[in-house]
Structures are given as C-alpha cells and as structure tokens.
C-alpha positions in Angstrom: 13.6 11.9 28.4 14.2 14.6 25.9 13.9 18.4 26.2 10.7 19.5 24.8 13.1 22.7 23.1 15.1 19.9 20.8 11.8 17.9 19.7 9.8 21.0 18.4 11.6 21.6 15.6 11.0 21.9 12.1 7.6 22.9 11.5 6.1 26.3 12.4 4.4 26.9 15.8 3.8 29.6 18.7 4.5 29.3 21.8 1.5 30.4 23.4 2.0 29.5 27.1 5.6 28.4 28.3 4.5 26.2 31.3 7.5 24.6 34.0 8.1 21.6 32.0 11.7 21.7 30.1 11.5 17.9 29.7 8.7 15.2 28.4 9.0 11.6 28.7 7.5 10.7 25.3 4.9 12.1 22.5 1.0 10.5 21.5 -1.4 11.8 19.2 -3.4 9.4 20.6 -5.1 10.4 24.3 -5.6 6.9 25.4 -2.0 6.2 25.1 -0.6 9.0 27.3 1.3 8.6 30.2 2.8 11.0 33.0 5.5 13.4 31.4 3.8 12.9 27.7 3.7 15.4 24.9 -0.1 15.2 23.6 -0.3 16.5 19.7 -4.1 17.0 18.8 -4.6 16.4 15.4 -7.8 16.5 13.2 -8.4 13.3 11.6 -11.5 11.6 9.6 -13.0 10.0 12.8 -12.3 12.2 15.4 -10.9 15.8 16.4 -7.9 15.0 19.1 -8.7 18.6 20.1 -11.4 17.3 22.3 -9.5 15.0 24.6 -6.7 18.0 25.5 -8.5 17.7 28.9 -8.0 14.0 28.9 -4.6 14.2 28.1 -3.4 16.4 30.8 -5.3 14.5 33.7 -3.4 11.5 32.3 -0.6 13.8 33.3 0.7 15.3 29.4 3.0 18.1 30.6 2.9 20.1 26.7 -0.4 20.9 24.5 0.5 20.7 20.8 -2.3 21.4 19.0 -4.0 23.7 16.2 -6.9 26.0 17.7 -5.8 27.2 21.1 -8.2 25.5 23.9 -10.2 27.9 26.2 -8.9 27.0 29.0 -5.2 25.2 30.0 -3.7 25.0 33.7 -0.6 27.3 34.0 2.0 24.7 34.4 1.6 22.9 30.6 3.5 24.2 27.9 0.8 25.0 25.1 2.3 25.0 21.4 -0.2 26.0 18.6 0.9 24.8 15.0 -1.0 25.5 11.3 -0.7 22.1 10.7 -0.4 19.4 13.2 -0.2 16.5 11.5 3.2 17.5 10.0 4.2 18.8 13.2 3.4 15.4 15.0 5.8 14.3 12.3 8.2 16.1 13.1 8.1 15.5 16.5 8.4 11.7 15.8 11.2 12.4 13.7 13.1 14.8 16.0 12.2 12.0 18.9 13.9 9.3 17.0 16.9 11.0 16.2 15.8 11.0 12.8 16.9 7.0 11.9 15.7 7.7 8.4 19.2 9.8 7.5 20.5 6.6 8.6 19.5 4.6 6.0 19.2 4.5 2.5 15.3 4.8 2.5 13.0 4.4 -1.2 9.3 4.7 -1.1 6.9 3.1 -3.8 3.6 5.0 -4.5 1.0 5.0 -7.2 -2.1 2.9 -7.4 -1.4 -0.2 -7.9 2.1 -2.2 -7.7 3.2 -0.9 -4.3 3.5 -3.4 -2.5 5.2 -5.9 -4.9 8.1 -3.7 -5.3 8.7 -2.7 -2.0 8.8 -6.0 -1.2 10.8 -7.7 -4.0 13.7 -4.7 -3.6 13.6 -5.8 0.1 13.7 -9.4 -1.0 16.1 -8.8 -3.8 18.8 -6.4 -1.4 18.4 -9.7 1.4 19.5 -12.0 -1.3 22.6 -9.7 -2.1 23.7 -9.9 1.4 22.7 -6.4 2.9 20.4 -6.2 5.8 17.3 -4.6 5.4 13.7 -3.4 6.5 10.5 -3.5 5.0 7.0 -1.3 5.3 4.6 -2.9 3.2 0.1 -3.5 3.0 1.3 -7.3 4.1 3.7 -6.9 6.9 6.5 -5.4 8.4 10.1 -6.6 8.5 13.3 -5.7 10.2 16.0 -7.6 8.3 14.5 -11.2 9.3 11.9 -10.1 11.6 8.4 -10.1 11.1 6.0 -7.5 12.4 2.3 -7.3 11.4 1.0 -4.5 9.3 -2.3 -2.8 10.6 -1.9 -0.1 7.5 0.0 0.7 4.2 2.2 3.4 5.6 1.9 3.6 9.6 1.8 6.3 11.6 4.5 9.0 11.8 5.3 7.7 15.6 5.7 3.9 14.7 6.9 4.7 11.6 10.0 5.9 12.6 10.0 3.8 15.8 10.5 0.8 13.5 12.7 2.8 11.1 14.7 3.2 14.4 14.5 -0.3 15.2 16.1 -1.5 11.5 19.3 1.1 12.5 19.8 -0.7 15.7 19.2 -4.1 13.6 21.9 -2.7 11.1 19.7 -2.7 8.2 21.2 -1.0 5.0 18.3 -0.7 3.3 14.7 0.4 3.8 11.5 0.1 1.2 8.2 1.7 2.3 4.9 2.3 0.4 4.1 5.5 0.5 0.2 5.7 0.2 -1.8 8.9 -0.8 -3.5 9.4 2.4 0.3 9.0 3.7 1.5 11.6 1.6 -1.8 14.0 2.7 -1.5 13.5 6.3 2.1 13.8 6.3 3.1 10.7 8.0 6.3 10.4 5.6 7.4 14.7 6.4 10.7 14.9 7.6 12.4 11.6 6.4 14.9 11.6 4.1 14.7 9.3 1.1 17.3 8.1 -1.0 14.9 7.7 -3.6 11.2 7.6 -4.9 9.3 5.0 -7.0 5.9 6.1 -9.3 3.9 2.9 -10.4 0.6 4.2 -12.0 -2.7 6.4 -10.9 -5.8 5.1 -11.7 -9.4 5.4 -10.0 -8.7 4.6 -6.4 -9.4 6.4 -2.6 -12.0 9.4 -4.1 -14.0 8.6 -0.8 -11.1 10.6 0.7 -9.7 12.8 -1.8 -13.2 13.3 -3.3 -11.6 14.3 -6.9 -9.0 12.2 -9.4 -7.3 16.1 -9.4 -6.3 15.8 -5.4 -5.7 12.5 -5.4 -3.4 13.2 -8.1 -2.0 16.0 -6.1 -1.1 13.8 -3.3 1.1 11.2 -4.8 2.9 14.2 -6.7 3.7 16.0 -2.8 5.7 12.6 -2.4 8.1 14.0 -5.4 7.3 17.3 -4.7 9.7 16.4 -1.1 12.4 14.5 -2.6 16.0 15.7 -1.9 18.6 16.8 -4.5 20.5 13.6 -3.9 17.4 11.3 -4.2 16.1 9.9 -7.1 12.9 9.9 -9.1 12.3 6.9 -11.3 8.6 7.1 -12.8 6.8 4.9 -14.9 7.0 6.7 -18.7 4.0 4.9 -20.3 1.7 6.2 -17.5 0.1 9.3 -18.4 0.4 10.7 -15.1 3.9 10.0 -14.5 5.6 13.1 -16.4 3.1 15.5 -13.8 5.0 13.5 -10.7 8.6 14.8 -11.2 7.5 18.6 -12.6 9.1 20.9 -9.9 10.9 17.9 -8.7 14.5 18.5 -7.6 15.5 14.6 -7.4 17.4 13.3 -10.1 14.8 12.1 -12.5 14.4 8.6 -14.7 11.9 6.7 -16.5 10.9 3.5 -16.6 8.8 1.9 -19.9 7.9 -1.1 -22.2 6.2 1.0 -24.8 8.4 4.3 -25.0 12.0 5.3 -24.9 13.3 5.1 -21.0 16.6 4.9 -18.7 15.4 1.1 -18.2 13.2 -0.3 -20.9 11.9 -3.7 -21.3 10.6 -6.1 -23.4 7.8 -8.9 -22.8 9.0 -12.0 -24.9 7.0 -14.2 -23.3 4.2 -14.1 -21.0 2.6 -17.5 -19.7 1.0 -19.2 -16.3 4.1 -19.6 -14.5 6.5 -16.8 -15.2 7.6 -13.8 -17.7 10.3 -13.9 -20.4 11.7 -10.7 -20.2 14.9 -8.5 -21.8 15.6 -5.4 -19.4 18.6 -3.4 -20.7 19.5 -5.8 -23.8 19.6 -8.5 -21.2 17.4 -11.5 -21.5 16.0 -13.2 -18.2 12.8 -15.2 -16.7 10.8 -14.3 -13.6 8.0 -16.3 -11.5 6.1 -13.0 -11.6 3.0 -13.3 -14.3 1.6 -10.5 -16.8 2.1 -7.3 -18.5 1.6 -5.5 -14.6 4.4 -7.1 -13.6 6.5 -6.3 -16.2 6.4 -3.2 -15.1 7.0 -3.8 -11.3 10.3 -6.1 -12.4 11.4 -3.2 -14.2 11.3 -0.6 -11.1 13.2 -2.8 -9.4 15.6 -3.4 -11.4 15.6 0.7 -12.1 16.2 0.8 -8.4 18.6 -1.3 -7.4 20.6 0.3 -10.2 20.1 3.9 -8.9 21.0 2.2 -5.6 24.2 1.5 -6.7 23.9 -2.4 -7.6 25.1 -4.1 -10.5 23.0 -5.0 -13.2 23.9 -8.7 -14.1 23.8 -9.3 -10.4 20.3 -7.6 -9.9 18.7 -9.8 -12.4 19.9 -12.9 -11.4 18.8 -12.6 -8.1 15.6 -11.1 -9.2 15.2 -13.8 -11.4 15.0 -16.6 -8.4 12.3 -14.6 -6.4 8.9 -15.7 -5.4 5.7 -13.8 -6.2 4.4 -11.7 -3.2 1.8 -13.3 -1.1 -1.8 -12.6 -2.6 -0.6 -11.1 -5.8 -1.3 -13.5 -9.0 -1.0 -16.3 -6.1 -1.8 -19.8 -7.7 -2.7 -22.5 -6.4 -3.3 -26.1 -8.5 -6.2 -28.8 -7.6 -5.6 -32.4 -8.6 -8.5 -32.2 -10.9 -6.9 -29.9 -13.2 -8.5 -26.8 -11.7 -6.1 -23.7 -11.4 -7.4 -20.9 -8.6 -5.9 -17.5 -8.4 -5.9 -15.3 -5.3 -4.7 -11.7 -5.9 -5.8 -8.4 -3.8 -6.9 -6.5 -7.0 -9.7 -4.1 -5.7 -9.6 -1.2 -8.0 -10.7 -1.2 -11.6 -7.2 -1.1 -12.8 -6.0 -4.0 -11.1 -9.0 -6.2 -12.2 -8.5 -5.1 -15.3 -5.1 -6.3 -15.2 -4.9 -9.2 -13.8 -7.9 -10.6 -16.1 -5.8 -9.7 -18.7 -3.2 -11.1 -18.3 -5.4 -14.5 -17.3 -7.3 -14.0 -20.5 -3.3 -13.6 -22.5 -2.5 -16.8 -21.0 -5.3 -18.8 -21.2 -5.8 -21.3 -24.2 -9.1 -22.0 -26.1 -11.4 -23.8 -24.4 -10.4 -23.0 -20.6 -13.3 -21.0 -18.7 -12.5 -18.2 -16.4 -14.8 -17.3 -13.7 -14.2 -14.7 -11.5 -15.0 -14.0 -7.9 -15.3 -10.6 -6.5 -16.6 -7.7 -4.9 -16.0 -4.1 -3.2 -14.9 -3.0 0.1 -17.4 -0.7 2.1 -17.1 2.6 3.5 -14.5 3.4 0.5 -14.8 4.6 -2.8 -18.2 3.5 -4.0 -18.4 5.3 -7.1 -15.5 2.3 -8.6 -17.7 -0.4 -7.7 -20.2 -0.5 -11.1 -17.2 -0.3 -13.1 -15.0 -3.1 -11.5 -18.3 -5.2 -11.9 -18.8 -4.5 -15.6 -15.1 -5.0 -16.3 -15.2 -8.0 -14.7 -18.3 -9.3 -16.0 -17.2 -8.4 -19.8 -14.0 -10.1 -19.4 -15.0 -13.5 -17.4 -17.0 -16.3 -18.5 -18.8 -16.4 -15.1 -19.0 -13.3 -12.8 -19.8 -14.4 -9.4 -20.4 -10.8 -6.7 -19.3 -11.5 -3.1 -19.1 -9.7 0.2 -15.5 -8.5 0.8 -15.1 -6.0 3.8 -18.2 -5.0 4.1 -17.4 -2.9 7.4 -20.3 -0.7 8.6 -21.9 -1.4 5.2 -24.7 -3.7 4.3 -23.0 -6.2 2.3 -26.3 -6.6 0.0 -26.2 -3.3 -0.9 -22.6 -2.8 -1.8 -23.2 -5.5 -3.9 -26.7 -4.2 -5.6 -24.2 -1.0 -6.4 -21.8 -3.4 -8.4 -24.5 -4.8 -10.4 -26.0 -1.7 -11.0 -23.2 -1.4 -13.3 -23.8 -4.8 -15.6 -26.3 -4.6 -18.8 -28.7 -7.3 -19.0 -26.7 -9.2 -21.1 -23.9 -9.1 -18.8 -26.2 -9.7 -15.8 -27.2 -13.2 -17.3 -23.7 -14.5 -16.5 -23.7 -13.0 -13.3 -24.6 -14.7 -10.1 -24.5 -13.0 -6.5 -24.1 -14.8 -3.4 -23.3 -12.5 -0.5 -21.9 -15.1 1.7 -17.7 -15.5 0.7 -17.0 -18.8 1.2 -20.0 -20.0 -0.4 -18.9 -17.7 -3.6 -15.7 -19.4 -3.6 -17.2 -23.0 -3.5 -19.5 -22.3 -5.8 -17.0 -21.5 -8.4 -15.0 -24.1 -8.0 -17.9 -26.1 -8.2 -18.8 -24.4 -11.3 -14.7 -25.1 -12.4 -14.1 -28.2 -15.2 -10.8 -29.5 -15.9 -8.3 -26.9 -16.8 -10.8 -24.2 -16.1 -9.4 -21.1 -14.2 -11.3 -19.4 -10.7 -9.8 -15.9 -10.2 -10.7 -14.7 -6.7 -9.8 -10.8 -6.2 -10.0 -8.6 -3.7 -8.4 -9.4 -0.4 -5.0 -11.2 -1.5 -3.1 -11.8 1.5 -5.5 -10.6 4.3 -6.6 -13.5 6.5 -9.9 -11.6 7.7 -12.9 -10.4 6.9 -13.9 -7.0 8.2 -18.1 -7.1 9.3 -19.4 -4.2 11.8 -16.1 -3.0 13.1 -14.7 -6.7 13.4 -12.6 -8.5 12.0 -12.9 -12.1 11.5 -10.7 -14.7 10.6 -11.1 -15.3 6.5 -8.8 -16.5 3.7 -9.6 -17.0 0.3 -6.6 -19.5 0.0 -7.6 -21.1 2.8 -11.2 -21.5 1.8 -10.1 -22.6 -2.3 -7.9 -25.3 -0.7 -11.0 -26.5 1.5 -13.1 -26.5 -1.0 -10.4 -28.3 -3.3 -10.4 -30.8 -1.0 -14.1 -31.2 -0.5 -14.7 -31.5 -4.6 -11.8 -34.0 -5.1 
C-alpha cells in the first residue's frame, strides 16, 4: 500500500476532485485487472480508449481516476487526476510504484531496425560469462540472471517492465539490456528509467502502419537519445545514415561505431564464411560463431559497450568470441544429405536483404539458394512488394508463404508480395500459402549442398491466424521434413 501523493509524481496533472482515498493498493491501465484499492490510468491506445471502462474500474472498486479528458460524471469519494499525456504518466506511476529499480542498475537499451535483439542478448550473455548477474528484455524472452520468463512483446509494458526490472534488483543483477522498440519509445513505456547507456543499430523501412511516415518513425528512435542522461552514453552506428540525426541535441556522452568510416570502435571483416566471422576490432584479431557483414556490426556494439561499461577489452573479446548465435537469427541447421537450412526472423526489407547477402558472400559456385518467405498481416503492407522482389532477385527459387497472417487473408497478403515481382522474376516464384508445405517443398526442391533460407519468424514457435495463435516452428518443421526426405 503506497500513498497515492508519492506515486503521482513526475509528469504533469490536475487534481480535479480530491476524493477520501490517501492510499491505493496497486495501479492498472488495464480495467479487467483491477482490484479493490486500485489506481485505474485510462490511456488511449490503438485498439481501444481506457476512457470507456472508468465506470468499470471503479465498480471493480479503483479508489483514483487517472485519466486524460475528465469523465462526466465520478462519485465524490474517487480521487480524479487529469494528465496531457497519460501514457507517460502511467509510466511514471509504474516507476514511482517500483521504487524506481531502474537507478539500481546499470541499464543499456538497443534500438534501431534491425539487430536489437542480438545485442541485447549477447551483452547479457557476454556480462553472465564475466561473472556479473544480469537481466534481459528481449523479442525472444525474458531473463532474470538465470531465469527464464516468456516475452509476449519487444519492450513490455511500463508496469511489468519495471516489475521485472524490480525483480532482477532483488535477484542482484548488475546488469540490465532491453530493446527499446519505436512504438516503446512513442508510447513511453521506457519514460522515467534511467539508462546507463543507449545503443543505435540502423533505420530502415519498418512499422509505417503505425508511424504512418519514415520522418516519425525516425523521430521515435531519436526520443530514445533525445532522454539519455549526462552520465549515459550514446554509441551509434557511424556508417548508418541515420545515426548522426540520433545523438543531435543529445546530452549523453556520444561514440561511434563503423567498418567503413573512422569510429571510437572500428572493425574489420577478414573473413566471412558459413560458420563464423574473422574479425579485427580495435587492432585486435578474433573469430565469432556469428555469420555476415550484419553481424559485424552487432559484435562491434557490443564490444563498444562493454567497453563504455567499464570492461576490459581483451577480456570482452574472448568471451565474445565463445558465444552462440541467438536463437532464430542466421540459425543453421545441417541434413545428412548435404542440405544446409537457415532459420532467421528477418521480416523487413533490410534484414532480407542482409541475410541473403551474406548467404550469397558465402556460398560457392554451384550451390542453389532458395528462399522461403512471406509478410506478417495487419503491419506495414507497403514493405511487402519490395521484400518479395529483393528476395526473388537474389534467390534461385523464391517460394511466398503465409507467416502471421492475423486478421488478414493469407492469399492476399501474399497476392501483395507478388505484386511486386516482374514477370521474369515471377517465373521463379512459386506460392503456396500453407507454411509447412512451403518449407517441405523446398527442401524437396534442395540438392546436395544446396542452401533453404526460411525468414520471417526466427524463434517464434507459433503461427498467428484469426486472433490465435498456434503452435508452429520452422525449425521444427525443416527437421521433420529432413527426416522425411532422408
């Protein structure tokens, strides 16, 4: 129990009706989960308006209103608190509630298109393996030191968020990594934690179904920065374009990161090949199970960051060196046949285009690549033509799958995709709607040595149809049908 006084605090609001309740029992943005004694913050989101279950809330028995337009009617005895913004107030409040467990921690957050989740969770695999105890918010999962919770979204909500920030303090984590996605940063689920530092990966066409334009999307992953403390850190990525934009106005300490240009921690690819990267970070050579140009560039953040963390370099890379490729990302798997399948969660055009570059860098004359894809619904629909044309131009065989097709006709999402391929490219195309066939089919279609990339979904073990998920895994399915064709 917590005086309502001390947990509305940092954010602007009015007081607009005091009400006899100086205490609460807990805070919920979410009506269903309110219980007698209960703060109820109504927030606007993309599904539904909170503001219409304030009259829920209190017969559930919510003793305090926190909302932004002032409701008609409220019974004399509940404290109503109207705020410009609430979404950064219900922050706030979750912050304030937690007794902030993010100051006690050295926090860093990873945002940008692509990447995130392979650095937050090789710096929390990296800061393990150099003996501190540490906690992990990632696309995958959840971790709190050697706990495993699942992940239901890239960056939670500002309530669980720093309920499991809260639980790594009383684990006696050191260390916390967190993606910071860009509807994160808009909704301000990450407002009021303090970061010990800030990661930028890269910004390329991704999440305009929310942010409607590249300029706000943009705009979003810069507010990250745009929040950093004095004492933080900035490390961006220097050969993105977009990377000098993150860190103008921001008051962090900043540094770069690069292959191509002059940086604070510049590396070189020596070597690039199926299983692993030659690399020379800092004048120092070293190899790494991560594969391709990509992850180049994710090795060097980390390495960046666990420098700017305070760690020492020899150390850093040694450790780095010995670490396993995160689940779903560049994720191969080897048939008996000679047949090499590759499961990664590229879904934007970017990340196609990278990892079939780096397939096509590594591949030697004669070896086949066909690649299964496809789009997720109810996102971003104006990247789907080009992933299939990028795809298609850089494959020997294009097959176009479902993926999540959510509330979506899966036909159609995929009739978009082609709409994107010439008739050339549409000649090496097939479409089969149905995932696991696609999957069998090109390993099917697979000779010795050939290569089957399936993209998409990575590590998720389900497929999302009609507001359901069911169980689905693409490594799962390759090794079944593996198993079948041997």
């Amino acid at each position: 129990m917590k005086q309502i006084t001390n947990i509305i605090k940092g954010f602007n609001f009015t007081v607009v009706q005091p009400g006899s309740h100086k205490t609460c029992t807990g805070i919920t943005f979410d009506s269903r989960k309110v219980e007698p004694g209960f703060v109820f913050i109504a927030s606007k989101g993309t599904q539904a308006d909170g503001h219409q279950f304030i009259q829920m809330a209190i017969e559930k028995g919510a003793v305090a209103i926190v909302c932004e337009d002032s409701p008609a009617m409220i019974p004399d005895a509940i404290t109503l608190i109207v705020t410009p913004d609430a979404h950064l107030a219900l922050a706030c409040m979750s912050g304030n509630w937690f007794d902030h467990p993010s100051q006690k921690l050295k926090l860093t957050g990873v945002t940008g298109t692509n990447g995130k989740t392979t650095i937050a969770t090789m710096l929390y695999k990296l800061f393990e393996s150099l003996g501190y105890r540490c906690g992990l918010l990632s696309t995958v999962e959840n971790r709190i030191h050697q706990k495993v919770i699942s992940a239901t979204h890239t960056t939670p909500d500002p309530i669980q968020l720093n309920a499991l920030l809260a639980e790594m303090v009383k684990a006696g984590c050191d260390y916390a990594f967190i993606e910071v996605s860009s509807h994160a940063a808009v909704q301000h689920r990450v407002a009021g934690l303090q970061f010990a530092g800030g990661i930028f990966t890269n910004l390329t066409h991704d999440h305009l179904d929310y942010h409607k334009t590249f300029a706000e999307y943009l705009k979003a992953k810069k507010g990250f920065f745009d929040a950093l403390p004095k004492t933080a850190f900035a490390l961006i990525n220097a050969d993105d374009k977009n990377g000098g934009v993150m860190i103008q106005n921001c008051i962090a300490s900043n540094y770069r990161y690069s292959l191509t240009s002059m940086a604070d921690f510049h590396t070189r690819l020596i070597e690039n090949h199926i299983d692993g990267l030659l690399l020379q970070l800092d004048g120092i050579e070293a190899c790494f199970k991560l594969v391709g140009e990509f992850n180049a560039y994710n090795i060097t953040a980390i390495y960046g960051a666990a420098v700017l963390l305070g760690q020492d370099r020899h150390e850093v890379l040694e450790k780095l060196s010995d670490i396993e490729p995160v689940e779903g990302r560049f994720d191969t798997i080897r048939s008996d046949n000679g047949i090499t399948a590759i499961v990664d969660y590229a879904h934007t055009p970017d990340a196609i285009k990278n990892v079939i570059s780096t397939i096509n860098s590594i591949r030697t004359e004669g070896v086949k690549l066909i690649t299964v894809t496809g789009a997720g619904g109810d996102r971003d629909r104006a990247k789907r033509p080009i992933m299939a044309k990028i795809a298609a131009e850089n494959s020997d065989r294009l097959i176009l799958t479902s993926d999540n097709p959510r509330t979506e006709d899966p036909e159609a999402i995929l009739e978009e995709m082609r709409s994107g391929l010439s008739p050339t490219l549409l000649k090496k195309t097939l479409t089969i709607t149905n995932r696991h066939e696609a999957i069998r089919t090109a390993l099917a279609f697979a000779q010795k040595g050939d290569i089957v990339l399936v993209a998409g979904k990575g590590h998720e073990k389900y497929q999302e149809i009609n507001g359901e998920r069911h169980h689905f895994d693409d490594k799962e399915e390759i090794n079944k049908a593996i198993g079948i064709k041997v």
